[in-house]
C-alpha positions in Angstrom: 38.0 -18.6 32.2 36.6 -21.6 31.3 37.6 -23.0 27.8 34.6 -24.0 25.3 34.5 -26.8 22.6 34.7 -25.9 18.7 31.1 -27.9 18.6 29.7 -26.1 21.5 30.9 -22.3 19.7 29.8 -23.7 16.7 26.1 -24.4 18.1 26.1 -21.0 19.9 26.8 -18.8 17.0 24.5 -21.3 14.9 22.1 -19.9 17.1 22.3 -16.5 17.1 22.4 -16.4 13.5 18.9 -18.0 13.5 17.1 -16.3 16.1 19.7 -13.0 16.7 21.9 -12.6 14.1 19.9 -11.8 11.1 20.2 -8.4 9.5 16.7 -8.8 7.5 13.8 -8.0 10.1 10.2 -9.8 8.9 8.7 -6.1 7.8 5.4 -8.1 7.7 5.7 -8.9 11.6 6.7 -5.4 12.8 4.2 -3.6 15.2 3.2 -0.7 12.3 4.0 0.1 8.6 5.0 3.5 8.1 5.8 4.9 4.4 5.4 6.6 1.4 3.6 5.6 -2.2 6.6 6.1 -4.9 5.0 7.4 -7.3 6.1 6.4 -11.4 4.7 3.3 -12.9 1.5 4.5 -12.8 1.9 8.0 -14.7 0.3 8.5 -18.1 -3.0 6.4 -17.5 -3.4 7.6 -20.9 -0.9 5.9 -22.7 -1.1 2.4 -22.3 1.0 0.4 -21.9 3.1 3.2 -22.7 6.9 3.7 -22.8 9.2 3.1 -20.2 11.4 6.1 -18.9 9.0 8.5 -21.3 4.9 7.6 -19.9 6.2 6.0 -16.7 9.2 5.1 -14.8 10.2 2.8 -11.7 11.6 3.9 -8.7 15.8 4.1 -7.9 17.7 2.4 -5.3 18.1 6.1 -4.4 14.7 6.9 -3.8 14.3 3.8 -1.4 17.4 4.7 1.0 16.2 8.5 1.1 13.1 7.6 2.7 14.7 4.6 4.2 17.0 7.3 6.2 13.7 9.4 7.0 12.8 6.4 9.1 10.4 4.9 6.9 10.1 0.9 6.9 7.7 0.5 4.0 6.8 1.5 0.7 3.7 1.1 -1.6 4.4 1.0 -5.2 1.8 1.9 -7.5 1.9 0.0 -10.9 -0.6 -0.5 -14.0 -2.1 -3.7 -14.7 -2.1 -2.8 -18.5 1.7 -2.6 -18.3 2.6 -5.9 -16.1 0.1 -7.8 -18.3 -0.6 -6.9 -22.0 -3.4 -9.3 -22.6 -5.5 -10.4 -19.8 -5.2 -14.0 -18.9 -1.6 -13.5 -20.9 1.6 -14.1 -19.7 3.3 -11.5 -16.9 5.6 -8.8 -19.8 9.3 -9.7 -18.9 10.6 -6.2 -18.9 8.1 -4.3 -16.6 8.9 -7.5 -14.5 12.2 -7.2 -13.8 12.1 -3.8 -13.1 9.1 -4.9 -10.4 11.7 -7.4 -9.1 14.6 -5.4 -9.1 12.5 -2.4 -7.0 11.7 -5.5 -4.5 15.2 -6.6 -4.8 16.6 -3.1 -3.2 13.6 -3.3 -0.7 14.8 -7.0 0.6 18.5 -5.5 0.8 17.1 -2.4 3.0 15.1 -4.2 4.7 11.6 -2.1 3.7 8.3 -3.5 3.3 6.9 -3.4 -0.3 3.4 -3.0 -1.5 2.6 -3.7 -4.7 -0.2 -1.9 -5.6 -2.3 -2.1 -9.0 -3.3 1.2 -9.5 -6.6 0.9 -12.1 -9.5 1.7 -10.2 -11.6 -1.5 -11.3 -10.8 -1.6 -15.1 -8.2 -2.5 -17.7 -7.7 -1.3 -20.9 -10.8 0.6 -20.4 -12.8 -2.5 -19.7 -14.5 -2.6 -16.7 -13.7 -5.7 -14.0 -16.5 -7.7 -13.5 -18.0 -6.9 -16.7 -18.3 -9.7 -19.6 -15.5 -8.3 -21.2 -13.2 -8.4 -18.2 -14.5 -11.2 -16.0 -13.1 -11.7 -12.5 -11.4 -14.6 -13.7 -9.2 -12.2 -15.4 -8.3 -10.2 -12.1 -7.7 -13.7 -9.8 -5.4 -15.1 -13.1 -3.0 -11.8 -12.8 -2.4 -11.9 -9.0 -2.2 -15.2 -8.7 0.5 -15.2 -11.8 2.2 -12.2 -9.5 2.1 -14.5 -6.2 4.2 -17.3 -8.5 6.6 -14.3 -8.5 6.9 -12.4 -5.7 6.2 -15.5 -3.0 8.4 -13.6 0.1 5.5 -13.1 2.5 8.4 -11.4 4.8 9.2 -8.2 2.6 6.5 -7.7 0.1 2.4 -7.2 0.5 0.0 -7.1 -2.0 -2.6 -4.3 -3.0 -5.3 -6.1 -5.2 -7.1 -2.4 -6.9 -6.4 0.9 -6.4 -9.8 2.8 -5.9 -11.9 0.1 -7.6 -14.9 3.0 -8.2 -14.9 1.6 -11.8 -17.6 -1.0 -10.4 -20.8 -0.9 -7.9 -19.5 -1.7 -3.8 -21.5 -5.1 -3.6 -19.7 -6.5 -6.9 -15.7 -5.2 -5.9 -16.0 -6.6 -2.9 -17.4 -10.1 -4.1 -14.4 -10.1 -6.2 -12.2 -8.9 -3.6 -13.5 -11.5 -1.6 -12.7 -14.4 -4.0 -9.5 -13.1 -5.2 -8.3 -13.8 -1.4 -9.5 -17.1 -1.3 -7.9 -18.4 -5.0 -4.7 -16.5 -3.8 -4.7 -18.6 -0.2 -5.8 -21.8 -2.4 -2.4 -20.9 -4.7 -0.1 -21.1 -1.7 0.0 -17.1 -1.5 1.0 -16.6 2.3 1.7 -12.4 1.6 -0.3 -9.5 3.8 -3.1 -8.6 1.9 -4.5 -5.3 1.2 -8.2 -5.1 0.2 -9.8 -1.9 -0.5 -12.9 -0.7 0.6 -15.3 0.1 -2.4 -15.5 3.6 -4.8 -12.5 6.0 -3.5 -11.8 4.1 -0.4 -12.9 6.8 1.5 -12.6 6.4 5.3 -15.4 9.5 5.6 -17.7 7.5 3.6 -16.8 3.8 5.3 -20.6 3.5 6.8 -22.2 5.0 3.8 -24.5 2.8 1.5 -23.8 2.8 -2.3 -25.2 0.4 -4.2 -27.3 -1.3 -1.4 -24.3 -2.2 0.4 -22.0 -0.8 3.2 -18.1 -1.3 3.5 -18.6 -1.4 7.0 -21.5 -4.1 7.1 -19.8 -5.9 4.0 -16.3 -5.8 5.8 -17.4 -8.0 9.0 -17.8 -11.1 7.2 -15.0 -11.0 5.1 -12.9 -14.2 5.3 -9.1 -15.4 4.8 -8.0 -18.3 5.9 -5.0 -17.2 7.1 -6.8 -13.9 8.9 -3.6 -11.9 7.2 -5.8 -9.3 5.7 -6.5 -5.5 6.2 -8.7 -3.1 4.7 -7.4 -0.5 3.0 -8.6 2.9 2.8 -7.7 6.3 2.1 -8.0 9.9 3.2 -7.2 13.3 1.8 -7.8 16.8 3.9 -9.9 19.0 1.2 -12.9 19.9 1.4 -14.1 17.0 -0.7 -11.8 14.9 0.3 -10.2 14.5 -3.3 -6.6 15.4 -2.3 -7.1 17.8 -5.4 -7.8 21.4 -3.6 -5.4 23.8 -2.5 -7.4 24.3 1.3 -8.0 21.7 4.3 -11.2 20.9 6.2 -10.4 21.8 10.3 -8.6 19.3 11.5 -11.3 18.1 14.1 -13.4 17.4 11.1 -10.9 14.9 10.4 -10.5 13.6 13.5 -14.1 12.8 13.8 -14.0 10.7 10.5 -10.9 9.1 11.9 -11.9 8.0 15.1 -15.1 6.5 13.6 -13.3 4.0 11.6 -11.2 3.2 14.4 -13.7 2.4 16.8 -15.0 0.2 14.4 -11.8 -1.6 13.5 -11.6 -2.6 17.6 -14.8 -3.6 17.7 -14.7 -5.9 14.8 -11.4 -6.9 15.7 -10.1 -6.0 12.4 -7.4 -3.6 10.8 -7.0 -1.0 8.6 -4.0 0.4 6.6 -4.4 4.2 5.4 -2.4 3.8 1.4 -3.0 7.3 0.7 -3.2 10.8 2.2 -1.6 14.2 1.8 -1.8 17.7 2.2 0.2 20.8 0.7 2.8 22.6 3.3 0.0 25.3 4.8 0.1 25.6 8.1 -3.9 24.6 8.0 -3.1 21.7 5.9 -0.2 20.6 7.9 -2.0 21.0 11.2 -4.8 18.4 9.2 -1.8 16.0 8.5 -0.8 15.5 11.9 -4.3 15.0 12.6 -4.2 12.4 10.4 -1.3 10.5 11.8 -1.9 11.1 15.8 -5.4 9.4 14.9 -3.3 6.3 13.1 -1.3 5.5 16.5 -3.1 2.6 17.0 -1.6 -0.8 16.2 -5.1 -2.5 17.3 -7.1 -0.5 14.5 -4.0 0.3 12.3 -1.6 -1.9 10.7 0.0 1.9 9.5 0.4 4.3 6.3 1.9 5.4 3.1 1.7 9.3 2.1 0.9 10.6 -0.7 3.4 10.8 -2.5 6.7 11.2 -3.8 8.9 10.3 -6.9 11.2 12.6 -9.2 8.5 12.7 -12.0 6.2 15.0 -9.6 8.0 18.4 -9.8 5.8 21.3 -8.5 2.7 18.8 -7.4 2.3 20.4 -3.9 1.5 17.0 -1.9 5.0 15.5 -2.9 7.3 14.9 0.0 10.1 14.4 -2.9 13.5 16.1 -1.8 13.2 19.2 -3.9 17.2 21.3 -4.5 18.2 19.0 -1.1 15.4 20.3 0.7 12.9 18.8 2.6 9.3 18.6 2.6 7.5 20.5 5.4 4.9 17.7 5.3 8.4 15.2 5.7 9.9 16.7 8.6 6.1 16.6 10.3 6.4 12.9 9.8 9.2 12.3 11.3 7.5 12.8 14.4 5.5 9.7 13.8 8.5 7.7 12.3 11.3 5.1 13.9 13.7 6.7 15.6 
């Protein structure tokens, strides 16, 4: 056996440590996203900013490694604007901070992808974005004080509006459009998630609102680091609400979801799906795996988060929350599209 050097050991395991030996992945490099919203800091819309631990809560370290163990390697986090930010153009509020940071904390030590996801569908405080009383300088000023924050393009994403209906298609996705370019002009090298416009309906993604069309709008939309996708969403009811007890057939589904891919290959683009959910039916859950065979594709999809889970959701029949140690039939359906 031939006898090595101290230097030459010491260059081998410097080495693997760099390109081998790491035990945090780049969750922003893998080939799909695959998780769950946690569901919490967005509760009592009503109430704002509201209390913490009575209107809304954060998530636990515990409710990261459960889903962690399930196989999951991301998570979206819905939070309000209202409670991050008390005063548009205002300074980021330290408490609902740290509890931001420490959730991202756990999610760096598990090695998950976080999205943080404002949850206001295109207003604050009531206001609506874009109007004079909540110009989107306003919007830009809060995610680009976030980016100062959270600057770890390797574990955490950013989701710049929930649902923006609050506001006609052409105008969200003007301001979608420049929000990207003042966060890339801030240094901001995190995956961004833009919604489409209204709901974020994939079944309405070639439909006109408002003169305009995600899917014509979405084809010259520019970063300048091309680390974008479009987000979009997709329930299994009959209006696609994620709100009725029934499912449409799943080839109904099917249809809507093969459209958007197509698209997405065409365009060279990608999509993420941040939320869909059914209730344990056998219909419902025969939709749900409709939904994720159709999301197989890492050309059209970067992945998904279902909706939802969290321990604040008690009888809400879409929640994939462990309920007396049991779990969710919708869970162990996932699994099937999950790491192994």
């Amino acid at each position: 056996m031939k006898i090595l050097s101290c230097g030459y050991l010491a260059a081998v395991l410097f080495l693997l440590v760099l390109f081998g030996g790491s035990a945090q992945a780049d969750c922003l490099d893998q080939k799909q996203l695959l998780g769950v919203n946690l569901s919490g800091a967005e509760f009592s819309s009503k109430n704002l900013p509201g209390v913490l631990y009575k209107d809304y809560i954060y998530p636990s370290r515990q409710d990261l490694v459960y889903f962690k163990n399930a196989g999951m390697n991301m998570l979206r986090l819905p939070f309000r604007w209202e409670r991050i930010q008390h005063q548009a153009m205002g300074p980021l509020e330290a408490a609902d901070l740290e509890q931001l940071r420490r959730v991202v904390g756990w999610a760096q030590e598990l090695d998950l992808c976080i999205l943080l996801d404002m949850h206001n569908y295109g207003s604050y405080f009531g206001r609506t974005l874009g109007s004079a009383d909540l110009p989107a300088s306003a919007f830009i000023d809060v995610w680009v004080r976030l980016r100062q924050v959270f600057d770890n393009p390797a574990t955490t994403a950013f989701g710049l509006m929930n649902e923006p209906a609050a506001l006609p298609v052409p105008q969200w996705l003007k301001i979608a459009q420049d929000t990207v370019l003042a966060l890339r002009r801030a240094g901001a090298r995190n995956l961004l998630m833009v919604p489409s416009g209204r709901w974020s309906g994939a079944h309405e993604w070639t439909k006109t609102y408002d003169g305009a069309s995600a899917a014509t709008a979405f084809r010259t939309f520019k970063d300048p680091l091309n680390n974008y996708v479009i987000e979009l969403h997709q329930y299994a009811d009959s209006n696609y609400s994620g709100t009725g007890s029934s499912c449409v057939p799943a080839a109904q589904l099917q249809a809507v979801m093969n459209q958007v891919s197509t698209w997405a290959i065409t365009e060279k683009k990608r999509f993420f799906l941040g939320e869909f959910g059914t209730n344990s039916s056998p219909a419902c859950l025969a939709a749900l795996r409709t939904l994720a065979e159709t999301m197989q594709d890492p050309n059209a999809w970067l992945g998904w988060a279902y909706w939802s889970a969290g321990p604040w959701w008690g009888a809400y029949p879409l929640s994939i929350e462990p309920n007396n140690n049991q779990e969710a039939a919708q869970l162990t359906l996932l699994r099937n599209f999950l790491q192994k």
